[in-house]
N, CA, C and O atoms as a Tripos MOL2 file, in Angstrom:
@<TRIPOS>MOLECULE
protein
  300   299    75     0     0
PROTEIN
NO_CHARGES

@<TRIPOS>ATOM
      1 N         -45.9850  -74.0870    8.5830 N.3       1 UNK1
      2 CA        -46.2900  -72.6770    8.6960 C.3       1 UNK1
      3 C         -45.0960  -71.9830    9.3470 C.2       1 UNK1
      4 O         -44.5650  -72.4310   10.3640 O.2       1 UNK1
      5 N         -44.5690  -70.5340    8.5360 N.am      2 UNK2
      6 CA        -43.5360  -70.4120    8.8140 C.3       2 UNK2
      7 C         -44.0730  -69.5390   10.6370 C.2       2 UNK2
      8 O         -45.1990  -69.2810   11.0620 O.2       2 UNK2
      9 N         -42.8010  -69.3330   11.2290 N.am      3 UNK3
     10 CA        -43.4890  -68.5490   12.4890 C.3       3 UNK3
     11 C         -44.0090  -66.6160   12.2240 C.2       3 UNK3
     12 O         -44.7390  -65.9860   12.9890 O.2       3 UNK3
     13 N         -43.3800  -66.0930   10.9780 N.am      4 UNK4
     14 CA        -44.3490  -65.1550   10.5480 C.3       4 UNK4
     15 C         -45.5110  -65.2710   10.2710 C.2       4 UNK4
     16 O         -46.1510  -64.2280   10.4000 O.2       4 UNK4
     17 N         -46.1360  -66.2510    9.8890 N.am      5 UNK5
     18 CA        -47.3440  -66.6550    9.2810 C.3       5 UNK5
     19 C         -47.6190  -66.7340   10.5760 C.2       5 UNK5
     20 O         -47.9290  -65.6270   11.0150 O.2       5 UNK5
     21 N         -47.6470  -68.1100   11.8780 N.am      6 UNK6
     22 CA        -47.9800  -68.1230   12.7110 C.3       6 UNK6
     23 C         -47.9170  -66.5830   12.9410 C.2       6 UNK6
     24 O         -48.6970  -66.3540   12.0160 O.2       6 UNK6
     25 N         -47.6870  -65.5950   13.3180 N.am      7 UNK7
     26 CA        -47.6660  -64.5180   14.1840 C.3       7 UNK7
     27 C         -48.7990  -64.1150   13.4910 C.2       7 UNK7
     28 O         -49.9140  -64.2390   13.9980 O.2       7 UNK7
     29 N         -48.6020  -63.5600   12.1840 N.am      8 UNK8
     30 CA        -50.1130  -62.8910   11.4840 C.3       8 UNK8
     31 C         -51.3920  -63.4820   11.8120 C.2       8 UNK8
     32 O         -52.3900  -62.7790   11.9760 O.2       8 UNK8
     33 N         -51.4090  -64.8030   11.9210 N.am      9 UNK9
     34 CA        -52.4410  -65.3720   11.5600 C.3       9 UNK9
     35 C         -52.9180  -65.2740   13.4090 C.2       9 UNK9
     36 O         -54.1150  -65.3050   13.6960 O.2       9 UNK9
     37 N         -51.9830  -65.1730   14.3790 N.am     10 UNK10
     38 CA        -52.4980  -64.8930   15.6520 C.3      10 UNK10
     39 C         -52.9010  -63.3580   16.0550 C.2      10 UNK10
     40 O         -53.6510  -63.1090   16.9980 O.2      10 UNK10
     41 N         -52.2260  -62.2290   15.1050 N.am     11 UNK11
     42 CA        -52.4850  -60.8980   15.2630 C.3      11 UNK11
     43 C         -53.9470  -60.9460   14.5690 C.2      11 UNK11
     44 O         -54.8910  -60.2180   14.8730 O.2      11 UNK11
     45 N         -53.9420  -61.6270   13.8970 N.am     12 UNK12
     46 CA        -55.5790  -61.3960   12.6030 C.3      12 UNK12
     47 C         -56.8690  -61.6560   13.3530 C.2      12 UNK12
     48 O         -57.8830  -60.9620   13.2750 O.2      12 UNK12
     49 N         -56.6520  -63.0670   14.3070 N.am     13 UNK13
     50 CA        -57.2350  -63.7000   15.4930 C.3      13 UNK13
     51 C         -57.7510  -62.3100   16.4140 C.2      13 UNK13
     52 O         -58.7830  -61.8050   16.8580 O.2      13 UNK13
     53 N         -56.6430  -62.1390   16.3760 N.am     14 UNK14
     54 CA        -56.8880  -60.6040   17.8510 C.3      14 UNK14
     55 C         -57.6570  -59.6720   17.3200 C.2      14 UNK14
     56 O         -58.3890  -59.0870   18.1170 O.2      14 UNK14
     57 N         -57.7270  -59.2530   15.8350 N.am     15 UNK15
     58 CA        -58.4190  -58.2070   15.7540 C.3      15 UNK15
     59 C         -59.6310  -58.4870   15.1600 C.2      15 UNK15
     60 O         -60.4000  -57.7510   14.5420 O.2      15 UNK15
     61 N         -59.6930  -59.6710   15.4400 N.am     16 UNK16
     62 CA        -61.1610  -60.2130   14.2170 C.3      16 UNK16
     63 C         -61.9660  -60.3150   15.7540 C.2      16 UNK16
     64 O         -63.1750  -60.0880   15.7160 O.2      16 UNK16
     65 N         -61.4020  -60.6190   17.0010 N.am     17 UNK17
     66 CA        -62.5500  -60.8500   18.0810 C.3      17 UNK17
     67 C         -62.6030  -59.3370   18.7370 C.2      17 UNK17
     68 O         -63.5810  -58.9030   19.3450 O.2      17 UNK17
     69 N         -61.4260  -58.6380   18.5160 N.am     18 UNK18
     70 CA        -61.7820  -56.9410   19.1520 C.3      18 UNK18
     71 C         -62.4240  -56.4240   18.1740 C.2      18 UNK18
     72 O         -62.7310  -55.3230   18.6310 O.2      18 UNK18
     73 N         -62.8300  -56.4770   17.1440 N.am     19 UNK19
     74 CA        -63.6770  -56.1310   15.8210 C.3      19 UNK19
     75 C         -65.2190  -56.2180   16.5760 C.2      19 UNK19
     76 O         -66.0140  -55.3440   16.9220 O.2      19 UNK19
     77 N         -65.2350  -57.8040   16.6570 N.am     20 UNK20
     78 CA        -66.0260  -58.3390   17.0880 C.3      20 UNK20
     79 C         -67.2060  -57.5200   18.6030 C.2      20 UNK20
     80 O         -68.3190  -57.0250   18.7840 O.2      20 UNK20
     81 N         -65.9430  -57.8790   19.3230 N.am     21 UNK21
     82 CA        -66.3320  -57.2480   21.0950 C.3      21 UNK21
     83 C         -66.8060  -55.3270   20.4760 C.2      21 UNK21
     84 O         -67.9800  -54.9800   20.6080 O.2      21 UNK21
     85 N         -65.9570  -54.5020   19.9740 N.am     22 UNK22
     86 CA        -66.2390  -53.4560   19.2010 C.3      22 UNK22
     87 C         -67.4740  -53.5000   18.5120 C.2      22 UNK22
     88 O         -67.6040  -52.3730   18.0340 O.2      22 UNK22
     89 N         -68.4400  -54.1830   18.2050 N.am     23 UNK23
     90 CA        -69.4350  -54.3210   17.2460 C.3      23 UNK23
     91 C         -70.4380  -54.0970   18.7070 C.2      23 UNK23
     92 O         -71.1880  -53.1740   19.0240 O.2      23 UNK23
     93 N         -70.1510  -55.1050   19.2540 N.am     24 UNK24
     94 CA        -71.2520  -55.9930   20.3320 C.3      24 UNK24
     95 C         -71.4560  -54.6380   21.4020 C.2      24 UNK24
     96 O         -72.5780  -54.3660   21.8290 O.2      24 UNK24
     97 N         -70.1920  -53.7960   21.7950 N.am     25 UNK25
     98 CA        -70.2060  -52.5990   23.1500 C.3      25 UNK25
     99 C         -71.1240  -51.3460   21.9810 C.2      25 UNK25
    100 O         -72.2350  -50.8840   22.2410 O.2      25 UNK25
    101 N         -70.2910  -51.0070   20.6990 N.am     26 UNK26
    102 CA        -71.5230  -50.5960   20.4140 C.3      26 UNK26
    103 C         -72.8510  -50.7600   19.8100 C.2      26 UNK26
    104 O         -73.5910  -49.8150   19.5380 O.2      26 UNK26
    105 N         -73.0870  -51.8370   19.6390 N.am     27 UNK27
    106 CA        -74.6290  -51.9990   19.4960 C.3      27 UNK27
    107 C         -75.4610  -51.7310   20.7580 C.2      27 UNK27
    108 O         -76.5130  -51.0920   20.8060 O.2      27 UNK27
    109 N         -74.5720  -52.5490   22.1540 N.am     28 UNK28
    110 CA        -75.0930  -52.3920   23.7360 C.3      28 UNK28
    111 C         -75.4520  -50.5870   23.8490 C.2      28 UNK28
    112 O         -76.5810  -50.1050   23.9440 O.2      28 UNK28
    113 N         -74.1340  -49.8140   23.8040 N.am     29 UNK29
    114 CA        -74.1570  -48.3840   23.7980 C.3      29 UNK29
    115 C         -74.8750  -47.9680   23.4650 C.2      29 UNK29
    116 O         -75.3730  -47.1070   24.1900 O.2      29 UNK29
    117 N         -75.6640  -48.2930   21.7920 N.am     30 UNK30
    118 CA        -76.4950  -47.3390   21.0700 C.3      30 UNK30
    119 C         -77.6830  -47.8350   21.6810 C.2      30 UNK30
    120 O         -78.6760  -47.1090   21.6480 O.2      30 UNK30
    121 N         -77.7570  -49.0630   22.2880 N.am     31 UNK31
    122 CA        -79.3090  -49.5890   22.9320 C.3      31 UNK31
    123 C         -79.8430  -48.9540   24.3030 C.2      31 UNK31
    124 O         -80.9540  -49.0540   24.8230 O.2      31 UNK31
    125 N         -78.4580  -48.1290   24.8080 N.am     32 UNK32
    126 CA        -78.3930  -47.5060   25.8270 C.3      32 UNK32
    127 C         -78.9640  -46.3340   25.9820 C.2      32 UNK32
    128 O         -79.7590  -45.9040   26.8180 O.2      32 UNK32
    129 N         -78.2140  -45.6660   24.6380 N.am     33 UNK33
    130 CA        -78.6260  -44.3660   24.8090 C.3      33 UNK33
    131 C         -79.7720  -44.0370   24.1820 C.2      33 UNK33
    132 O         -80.0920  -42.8510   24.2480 O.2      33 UNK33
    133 N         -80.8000  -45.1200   23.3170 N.am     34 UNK34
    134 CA        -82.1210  -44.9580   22.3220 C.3      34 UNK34
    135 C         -82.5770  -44.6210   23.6790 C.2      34 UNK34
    136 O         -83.0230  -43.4880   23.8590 O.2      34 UNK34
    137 N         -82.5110  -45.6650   24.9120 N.am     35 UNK35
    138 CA        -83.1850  -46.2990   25.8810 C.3      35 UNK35
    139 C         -83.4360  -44.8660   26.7270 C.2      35 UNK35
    140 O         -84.5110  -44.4510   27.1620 O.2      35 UNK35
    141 N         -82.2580  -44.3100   26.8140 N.am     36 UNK36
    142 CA        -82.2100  -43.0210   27.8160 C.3      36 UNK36
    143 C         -82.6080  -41.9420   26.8210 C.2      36 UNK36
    144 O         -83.2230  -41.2120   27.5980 O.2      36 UNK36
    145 N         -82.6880  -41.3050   25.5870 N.am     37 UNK37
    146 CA        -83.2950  -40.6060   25.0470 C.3      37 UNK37
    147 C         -84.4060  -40.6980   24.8460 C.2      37 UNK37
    148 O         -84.9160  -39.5970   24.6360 O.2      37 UNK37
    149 N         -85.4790  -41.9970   24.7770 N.am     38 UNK38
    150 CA        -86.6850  -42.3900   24.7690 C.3      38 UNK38
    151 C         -86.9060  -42.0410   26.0360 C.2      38 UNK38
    152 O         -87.8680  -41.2830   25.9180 O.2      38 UNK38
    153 N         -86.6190  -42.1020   27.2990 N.am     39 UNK39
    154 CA        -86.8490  -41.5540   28.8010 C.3      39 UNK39
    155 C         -86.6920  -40.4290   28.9230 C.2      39 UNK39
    156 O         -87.4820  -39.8210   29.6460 O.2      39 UNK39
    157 N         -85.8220  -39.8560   28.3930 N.am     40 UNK40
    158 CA        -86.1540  -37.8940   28.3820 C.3      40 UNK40
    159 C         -86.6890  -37.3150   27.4670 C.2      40 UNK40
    160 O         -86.8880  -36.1160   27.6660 O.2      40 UNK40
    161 N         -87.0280  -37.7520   26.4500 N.am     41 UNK41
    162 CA        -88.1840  -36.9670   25.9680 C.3      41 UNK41
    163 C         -89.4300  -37.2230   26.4310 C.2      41 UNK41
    164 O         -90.3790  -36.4730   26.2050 O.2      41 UNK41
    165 N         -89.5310  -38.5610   27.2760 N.am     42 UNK42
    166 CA        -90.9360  -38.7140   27.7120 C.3      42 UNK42
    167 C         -91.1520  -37.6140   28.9220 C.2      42 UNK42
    168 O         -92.1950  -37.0970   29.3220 O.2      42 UNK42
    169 N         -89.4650  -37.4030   29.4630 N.am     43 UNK43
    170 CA        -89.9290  -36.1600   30.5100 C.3      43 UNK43
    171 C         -90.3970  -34.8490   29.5530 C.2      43 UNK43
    172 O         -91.5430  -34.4020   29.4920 O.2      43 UNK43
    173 N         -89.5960  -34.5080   29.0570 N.am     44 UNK44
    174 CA        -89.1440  -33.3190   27.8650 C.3      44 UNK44
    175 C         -91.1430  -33.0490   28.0060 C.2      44 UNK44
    176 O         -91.6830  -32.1350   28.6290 O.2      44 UNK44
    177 N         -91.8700  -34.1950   27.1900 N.am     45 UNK45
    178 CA        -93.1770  -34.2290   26.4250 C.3      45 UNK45
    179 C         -94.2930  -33.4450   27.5400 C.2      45 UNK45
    180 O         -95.3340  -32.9670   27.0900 O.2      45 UNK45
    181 N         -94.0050  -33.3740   28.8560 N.am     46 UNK46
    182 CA        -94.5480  -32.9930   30.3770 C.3      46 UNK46
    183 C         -94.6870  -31.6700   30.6150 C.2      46 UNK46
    184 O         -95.5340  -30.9980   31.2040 O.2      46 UNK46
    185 N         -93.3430  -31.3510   29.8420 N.am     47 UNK47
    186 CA        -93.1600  -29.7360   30.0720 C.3      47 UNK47
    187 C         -93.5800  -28.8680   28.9720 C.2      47 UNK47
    188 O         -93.7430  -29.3410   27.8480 O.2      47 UNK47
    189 N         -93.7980  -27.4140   29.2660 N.am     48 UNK48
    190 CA        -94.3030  -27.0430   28.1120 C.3      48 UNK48
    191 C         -93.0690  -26.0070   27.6060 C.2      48 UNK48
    192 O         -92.2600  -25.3270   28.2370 O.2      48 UNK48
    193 N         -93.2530  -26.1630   26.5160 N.am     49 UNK49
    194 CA        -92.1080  -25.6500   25.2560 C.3      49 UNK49
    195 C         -90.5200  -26.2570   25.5330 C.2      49 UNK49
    196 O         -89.8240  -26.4420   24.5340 O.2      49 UNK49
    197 N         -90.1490  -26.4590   26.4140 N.am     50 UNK50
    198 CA        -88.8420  -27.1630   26.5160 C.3      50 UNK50
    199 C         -88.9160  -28.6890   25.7220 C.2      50 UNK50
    200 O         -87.8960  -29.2500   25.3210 O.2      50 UNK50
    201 N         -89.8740  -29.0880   25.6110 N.am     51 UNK51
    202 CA        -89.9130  -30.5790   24.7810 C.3      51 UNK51
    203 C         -89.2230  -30.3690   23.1410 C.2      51 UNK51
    204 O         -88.7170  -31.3210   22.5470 O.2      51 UNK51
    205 N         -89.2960  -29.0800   22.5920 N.am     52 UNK52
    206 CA        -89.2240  -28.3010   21.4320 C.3      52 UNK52
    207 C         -88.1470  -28.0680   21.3840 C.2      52 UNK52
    208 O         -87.5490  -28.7180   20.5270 O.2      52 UNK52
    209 N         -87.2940  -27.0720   22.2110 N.am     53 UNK53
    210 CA        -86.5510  -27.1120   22.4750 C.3      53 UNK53
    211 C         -85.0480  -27.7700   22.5050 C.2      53 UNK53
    212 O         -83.9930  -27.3510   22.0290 O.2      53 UNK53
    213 N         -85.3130  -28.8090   23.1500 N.am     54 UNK54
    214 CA        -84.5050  -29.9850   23.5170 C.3      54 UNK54
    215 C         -84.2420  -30.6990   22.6880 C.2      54 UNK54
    216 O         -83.1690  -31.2280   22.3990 O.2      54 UNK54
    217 N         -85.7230  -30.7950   22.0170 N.am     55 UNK55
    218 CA        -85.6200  -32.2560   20.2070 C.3      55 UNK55
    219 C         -84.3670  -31.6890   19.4670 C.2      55 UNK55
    220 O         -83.4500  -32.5070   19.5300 O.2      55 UNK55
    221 N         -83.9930  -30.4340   18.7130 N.am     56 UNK56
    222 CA        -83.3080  -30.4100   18.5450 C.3      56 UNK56
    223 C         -81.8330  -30.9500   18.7040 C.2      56 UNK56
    224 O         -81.1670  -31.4340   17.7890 O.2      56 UNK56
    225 N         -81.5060  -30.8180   19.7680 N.am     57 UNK57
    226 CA        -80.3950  -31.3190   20.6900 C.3      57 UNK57
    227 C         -80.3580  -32.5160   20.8750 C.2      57 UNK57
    228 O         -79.2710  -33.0900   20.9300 O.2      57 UNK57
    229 N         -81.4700  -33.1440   21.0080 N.am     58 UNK58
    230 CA        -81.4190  -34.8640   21.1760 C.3      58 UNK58
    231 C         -81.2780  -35.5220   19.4490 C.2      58 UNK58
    232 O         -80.7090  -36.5780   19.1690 O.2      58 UNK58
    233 N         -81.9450  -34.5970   18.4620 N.am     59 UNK59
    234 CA        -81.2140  -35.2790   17.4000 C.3      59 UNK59
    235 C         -79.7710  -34.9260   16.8060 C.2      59 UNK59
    236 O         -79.0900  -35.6650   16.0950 O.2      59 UNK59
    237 N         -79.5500  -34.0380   17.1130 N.am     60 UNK60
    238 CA        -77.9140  -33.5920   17.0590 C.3      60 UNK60
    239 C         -77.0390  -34.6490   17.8250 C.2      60 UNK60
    240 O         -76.0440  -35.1830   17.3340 O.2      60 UNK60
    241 N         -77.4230  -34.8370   18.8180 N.am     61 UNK61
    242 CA        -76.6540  -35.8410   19.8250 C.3      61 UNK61
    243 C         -76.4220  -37.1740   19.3300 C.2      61 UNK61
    244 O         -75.5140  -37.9520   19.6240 O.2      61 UNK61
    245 N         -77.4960  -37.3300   18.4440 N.am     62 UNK62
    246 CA        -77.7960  -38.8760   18.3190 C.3      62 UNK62
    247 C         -77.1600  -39.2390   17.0730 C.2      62 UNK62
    248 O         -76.5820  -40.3170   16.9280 O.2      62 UNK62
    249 N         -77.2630  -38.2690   16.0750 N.am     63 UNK63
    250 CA        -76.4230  -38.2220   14.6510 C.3      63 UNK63
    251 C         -75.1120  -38.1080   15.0390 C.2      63 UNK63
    252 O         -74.3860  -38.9410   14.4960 O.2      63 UNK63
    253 N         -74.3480  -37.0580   16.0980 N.am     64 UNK64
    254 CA        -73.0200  -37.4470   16.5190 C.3      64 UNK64
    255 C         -72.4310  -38.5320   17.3080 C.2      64 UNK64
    256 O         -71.2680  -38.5830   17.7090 O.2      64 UNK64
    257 N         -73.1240  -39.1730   17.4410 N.am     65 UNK65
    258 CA        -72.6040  -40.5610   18.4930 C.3      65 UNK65
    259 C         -73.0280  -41.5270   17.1720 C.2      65 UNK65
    260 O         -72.2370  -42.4450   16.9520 O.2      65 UNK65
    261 N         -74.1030  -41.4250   16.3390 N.am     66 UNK66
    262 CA        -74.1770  -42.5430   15.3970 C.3      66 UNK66
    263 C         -72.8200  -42.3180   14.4730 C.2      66 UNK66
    264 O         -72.2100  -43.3610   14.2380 O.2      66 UNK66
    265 N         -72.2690  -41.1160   13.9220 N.am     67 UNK67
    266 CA        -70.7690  -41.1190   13.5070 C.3      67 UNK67
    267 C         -70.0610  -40.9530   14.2840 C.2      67 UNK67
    268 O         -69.1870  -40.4530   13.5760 O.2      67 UNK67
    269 N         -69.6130  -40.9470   15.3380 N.am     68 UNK68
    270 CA        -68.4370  -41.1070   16.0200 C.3      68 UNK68
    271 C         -68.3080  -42.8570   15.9670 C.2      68 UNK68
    272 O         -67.2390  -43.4560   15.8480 O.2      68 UNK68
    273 N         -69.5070  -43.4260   16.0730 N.am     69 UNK69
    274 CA        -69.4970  -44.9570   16.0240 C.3      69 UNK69
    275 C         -69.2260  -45.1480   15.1120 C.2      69 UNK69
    276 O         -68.2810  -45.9350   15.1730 O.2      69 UNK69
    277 N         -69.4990  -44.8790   13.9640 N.am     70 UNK70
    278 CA        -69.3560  -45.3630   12.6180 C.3      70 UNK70
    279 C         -67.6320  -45.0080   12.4480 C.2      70 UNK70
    280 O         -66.6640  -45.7640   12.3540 O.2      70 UNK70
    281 N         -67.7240  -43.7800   12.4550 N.am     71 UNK71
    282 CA        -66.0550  -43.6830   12.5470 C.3      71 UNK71
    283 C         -65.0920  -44.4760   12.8090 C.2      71 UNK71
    284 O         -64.2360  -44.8610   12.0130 O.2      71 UNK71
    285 N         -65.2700  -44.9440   14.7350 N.am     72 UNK72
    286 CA        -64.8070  -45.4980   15.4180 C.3      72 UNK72
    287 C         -64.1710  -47.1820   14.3050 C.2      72 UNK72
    288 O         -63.1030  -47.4930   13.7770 O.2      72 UNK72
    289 N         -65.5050  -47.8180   14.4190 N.am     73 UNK73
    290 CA        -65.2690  -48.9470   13.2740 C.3      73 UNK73
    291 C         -65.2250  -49.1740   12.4600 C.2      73 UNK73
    292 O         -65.2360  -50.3560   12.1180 O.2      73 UNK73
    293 N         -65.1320  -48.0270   11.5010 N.am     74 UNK74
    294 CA        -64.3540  -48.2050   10.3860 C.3      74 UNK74
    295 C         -62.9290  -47.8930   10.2720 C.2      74 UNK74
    296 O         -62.1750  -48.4900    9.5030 O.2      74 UNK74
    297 N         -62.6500  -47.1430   10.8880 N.am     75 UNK75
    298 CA        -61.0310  -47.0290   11.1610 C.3      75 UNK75
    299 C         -60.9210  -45.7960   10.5970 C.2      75 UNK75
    300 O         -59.8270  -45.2340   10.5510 O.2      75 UNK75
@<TRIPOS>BOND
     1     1     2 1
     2     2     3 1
     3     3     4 2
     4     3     5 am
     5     5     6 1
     6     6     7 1
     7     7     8 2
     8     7     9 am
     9     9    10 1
    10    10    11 1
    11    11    12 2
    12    11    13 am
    13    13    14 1
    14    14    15 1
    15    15    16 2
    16    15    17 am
    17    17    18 1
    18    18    19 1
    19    19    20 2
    20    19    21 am
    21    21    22 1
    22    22    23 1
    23    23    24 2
    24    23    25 am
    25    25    26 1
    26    26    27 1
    27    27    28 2
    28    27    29 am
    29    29    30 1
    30    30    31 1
    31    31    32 2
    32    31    33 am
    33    33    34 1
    34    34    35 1
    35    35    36 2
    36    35    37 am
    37    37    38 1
    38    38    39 1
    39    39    40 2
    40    39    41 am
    41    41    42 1
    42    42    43 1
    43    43    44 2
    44    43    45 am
    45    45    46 1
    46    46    47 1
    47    47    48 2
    48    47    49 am
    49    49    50 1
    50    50    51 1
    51    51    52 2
    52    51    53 am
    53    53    54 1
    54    54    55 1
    55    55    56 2
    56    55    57 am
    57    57    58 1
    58    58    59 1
    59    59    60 2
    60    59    61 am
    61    61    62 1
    62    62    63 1
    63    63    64 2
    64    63    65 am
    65    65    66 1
    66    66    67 1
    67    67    68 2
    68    67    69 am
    69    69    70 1
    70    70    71 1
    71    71    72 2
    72    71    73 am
    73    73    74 1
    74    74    75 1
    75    75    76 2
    76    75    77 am
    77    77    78 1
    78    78    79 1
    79    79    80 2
    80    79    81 am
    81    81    82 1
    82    82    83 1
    83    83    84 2
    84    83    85 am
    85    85    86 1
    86    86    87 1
    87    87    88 2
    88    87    89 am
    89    89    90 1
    90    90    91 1
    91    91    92 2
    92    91    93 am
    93    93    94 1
    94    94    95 1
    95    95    96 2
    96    95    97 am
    97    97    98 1
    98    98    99 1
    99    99   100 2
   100    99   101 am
   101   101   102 1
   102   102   103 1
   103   103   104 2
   104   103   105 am
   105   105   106 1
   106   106   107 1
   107   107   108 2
   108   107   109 am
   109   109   110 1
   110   110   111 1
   111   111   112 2
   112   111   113 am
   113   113   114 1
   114   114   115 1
   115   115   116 2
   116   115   117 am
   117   117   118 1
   118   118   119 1
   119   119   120 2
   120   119   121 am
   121   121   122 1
   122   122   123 1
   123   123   124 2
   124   123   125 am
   125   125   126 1
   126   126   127 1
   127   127   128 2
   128   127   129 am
   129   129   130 1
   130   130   131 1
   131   131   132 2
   132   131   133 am
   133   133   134 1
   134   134   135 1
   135   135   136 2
   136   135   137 am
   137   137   138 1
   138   138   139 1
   139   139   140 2
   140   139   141 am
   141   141   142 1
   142   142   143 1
   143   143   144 2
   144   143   145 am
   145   145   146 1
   146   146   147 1
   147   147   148 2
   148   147   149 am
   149   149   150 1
   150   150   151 1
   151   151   152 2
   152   151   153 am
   153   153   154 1
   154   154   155 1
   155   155   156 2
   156   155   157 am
   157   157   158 1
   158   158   159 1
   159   159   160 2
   160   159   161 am
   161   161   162 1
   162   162   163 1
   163   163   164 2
   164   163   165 am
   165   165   166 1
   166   166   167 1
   167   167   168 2
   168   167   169 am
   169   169   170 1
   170   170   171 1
   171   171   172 2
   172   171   173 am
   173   173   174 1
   174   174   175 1
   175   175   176 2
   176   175   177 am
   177   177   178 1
   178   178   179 1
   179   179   180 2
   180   179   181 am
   181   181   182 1
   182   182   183 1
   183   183   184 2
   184   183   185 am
   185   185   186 1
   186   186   187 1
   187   187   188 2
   188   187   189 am
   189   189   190 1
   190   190   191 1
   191   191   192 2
   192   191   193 am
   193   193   194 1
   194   194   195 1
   195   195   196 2
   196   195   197 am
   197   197   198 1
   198   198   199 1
   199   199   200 2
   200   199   201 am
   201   201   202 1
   202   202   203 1
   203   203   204 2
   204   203   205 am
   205   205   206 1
   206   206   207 1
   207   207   208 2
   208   207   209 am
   209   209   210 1
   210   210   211 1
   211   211   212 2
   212   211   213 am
   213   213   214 1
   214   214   215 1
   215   215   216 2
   216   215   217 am
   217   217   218 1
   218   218   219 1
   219   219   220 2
   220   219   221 am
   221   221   222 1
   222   222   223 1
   223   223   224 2
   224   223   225 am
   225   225   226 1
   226   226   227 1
   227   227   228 2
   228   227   229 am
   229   229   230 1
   230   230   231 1
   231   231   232 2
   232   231   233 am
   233   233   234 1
   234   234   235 1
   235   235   236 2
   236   235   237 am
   237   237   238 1
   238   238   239 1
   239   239   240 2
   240   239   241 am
   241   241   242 1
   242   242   243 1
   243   243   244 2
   244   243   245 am
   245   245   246 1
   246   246   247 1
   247   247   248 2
   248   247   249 am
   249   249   250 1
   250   250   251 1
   251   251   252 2
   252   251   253 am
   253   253   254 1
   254   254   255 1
   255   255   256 2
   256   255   257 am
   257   257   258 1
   258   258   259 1
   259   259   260 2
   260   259   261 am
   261   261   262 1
   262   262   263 1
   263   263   264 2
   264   263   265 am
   265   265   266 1
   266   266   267 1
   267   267   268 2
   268   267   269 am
   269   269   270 1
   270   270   271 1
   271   271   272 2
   272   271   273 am
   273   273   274 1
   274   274   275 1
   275   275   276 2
   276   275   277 am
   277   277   278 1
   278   278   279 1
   279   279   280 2
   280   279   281 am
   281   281   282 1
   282   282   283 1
   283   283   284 2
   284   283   285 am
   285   285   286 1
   286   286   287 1
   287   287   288 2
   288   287   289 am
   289   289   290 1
   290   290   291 1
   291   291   292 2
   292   291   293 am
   293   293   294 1
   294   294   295 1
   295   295   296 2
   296   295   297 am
   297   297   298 1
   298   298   299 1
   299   299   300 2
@<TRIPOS>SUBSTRUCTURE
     1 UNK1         2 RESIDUE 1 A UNK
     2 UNK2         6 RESIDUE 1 A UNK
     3 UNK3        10 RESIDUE 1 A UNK
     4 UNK4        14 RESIDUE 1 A UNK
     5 UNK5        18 RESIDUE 1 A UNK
     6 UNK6        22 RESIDUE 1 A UNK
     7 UNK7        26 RESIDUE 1 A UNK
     8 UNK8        30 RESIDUE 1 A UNK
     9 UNK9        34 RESIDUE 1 A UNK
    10 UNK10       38 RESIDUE 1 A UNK
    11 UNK11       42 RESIDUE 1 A UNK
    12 UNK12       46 RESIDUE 1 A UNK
    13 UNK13       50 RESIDUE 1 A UNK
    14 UNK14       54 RESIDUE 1 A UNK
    15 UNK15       58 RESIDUE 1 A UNK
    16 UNK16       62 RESIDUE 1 A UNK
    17 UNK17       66 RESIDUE 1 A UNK
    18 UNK18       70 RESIDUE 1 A UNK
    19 UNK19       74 RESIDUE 1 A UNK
    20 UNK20       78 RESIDUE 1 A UNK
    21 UNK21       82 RESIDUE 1 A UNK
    22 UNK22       86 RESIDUE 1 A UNK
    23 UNK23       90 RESIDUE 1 A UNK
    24 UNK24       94 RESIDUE 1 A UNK
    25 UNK25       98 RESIDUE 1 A UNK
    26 UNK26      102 RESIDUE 1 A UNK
    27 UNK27      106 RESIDUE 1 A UNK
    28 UNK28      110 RESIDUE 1 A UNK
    29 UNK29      114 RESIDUE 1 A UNK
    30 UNK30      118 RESIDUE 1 A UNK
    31 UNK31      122 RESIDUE 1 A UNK
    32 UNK32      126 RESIDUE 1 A UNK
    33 UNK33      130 RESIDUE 1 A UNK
    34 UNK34      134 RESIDUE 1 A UNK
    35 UNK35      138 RESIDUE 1 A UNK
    36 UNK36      142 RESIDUE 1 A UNK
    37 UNK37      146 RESIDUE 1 A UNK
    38 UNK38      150 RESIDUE 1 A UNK
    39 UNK39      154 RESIDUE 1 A UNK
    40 UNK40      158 RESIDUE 1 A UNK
    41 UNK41      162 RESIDUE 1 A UNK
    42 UNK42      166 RESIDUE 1 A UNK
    43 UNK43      170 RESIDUE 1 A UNK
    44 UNK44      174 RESIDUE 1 A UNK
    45 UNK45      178 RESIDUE 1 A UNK
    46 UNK46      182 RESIDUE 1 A UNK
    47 UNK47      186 RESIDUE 1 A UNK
    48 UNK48      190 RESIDUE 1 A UNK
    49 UNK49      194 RESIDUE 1 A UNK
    50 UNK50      198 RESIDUE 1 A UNK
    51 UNK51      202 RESIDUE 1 A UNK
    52 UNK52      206 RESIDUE 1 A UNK
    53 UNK53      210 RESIDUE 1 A UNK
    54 UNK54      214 RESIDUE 1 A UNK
    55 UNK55      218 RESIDUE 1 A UNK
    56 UNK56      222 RESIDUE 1 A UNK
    57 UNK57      226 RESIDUE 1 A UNK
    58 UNK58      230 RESIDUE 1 A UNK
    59 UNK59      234 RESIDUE 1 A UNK
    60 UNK60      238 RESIDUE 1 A UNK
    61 UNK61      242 RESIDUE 1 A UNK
    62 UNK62      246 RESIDUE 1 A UNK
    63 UNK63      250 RESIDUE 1 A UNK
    64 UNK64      254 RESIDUE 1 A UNK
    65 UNK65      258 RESIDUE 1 A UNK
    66 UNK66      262 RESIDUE 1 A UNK
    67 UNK67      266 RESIDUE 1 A UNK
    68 UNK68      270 RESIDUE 1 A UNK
    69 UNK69      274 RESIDUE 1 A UNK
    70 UNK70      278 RESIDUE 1 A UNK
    71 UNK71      282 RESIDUE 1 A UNK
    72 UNK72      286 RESIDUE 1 A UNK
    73 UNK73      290 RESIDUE 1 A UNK
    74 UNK74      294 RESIDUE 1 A UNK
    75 UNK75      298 RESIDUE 1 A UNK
C-alpha cells in the first residue's frame, strides 16, 4: 500500500467515526429537545390560551432544528 493510499484510507477512518459520533450527538440532541418540548407544553397545557399560542412556535422550532440537523449531515 502506497503511503497515499495509507493516508486516504486513515482520513476515510476519521470521517467514517466523526460521521458516526455526528449521528449519535444528534440523535442524543433531538432526544433532548422532544424531552424538553414534551415538558413545556405540559406547562404551556396549565395556562389558559398561551398553550395555543406557543404550539405554534414549538412546531416551528422543531422543523428548524430537524433541518438544520439534516443539513448539518448531509453536508
Amino acid at each position: 500500500m502506497s503511503n497515499k493510499d495509507q493516508r486516504t484510507a486513515e482520513r476515510d477512518a476519521r470521517l467514517d467515526a466523526l460521521k458516526a459520533a455526528v449521528i449519535d450527538w444528534a440523535d442524543k440532541e433531538i432526544k433532548q429537545l422532544n424531552n424538553e418540548a414534551t415538558f413545556l407544553k405540559s406547562i404551556l397545557k396549565g395556562r389558559t390560551g398561551a398553550g395555543r399560542l406557543a404550539n405554534q412556535n414549538v412546531e416551528d422550532s422543531s422543523k428548524f432544528v430537524v433541518a438544520e440537523i439534516s443539513q448539518f449531515l448531509e453536508g
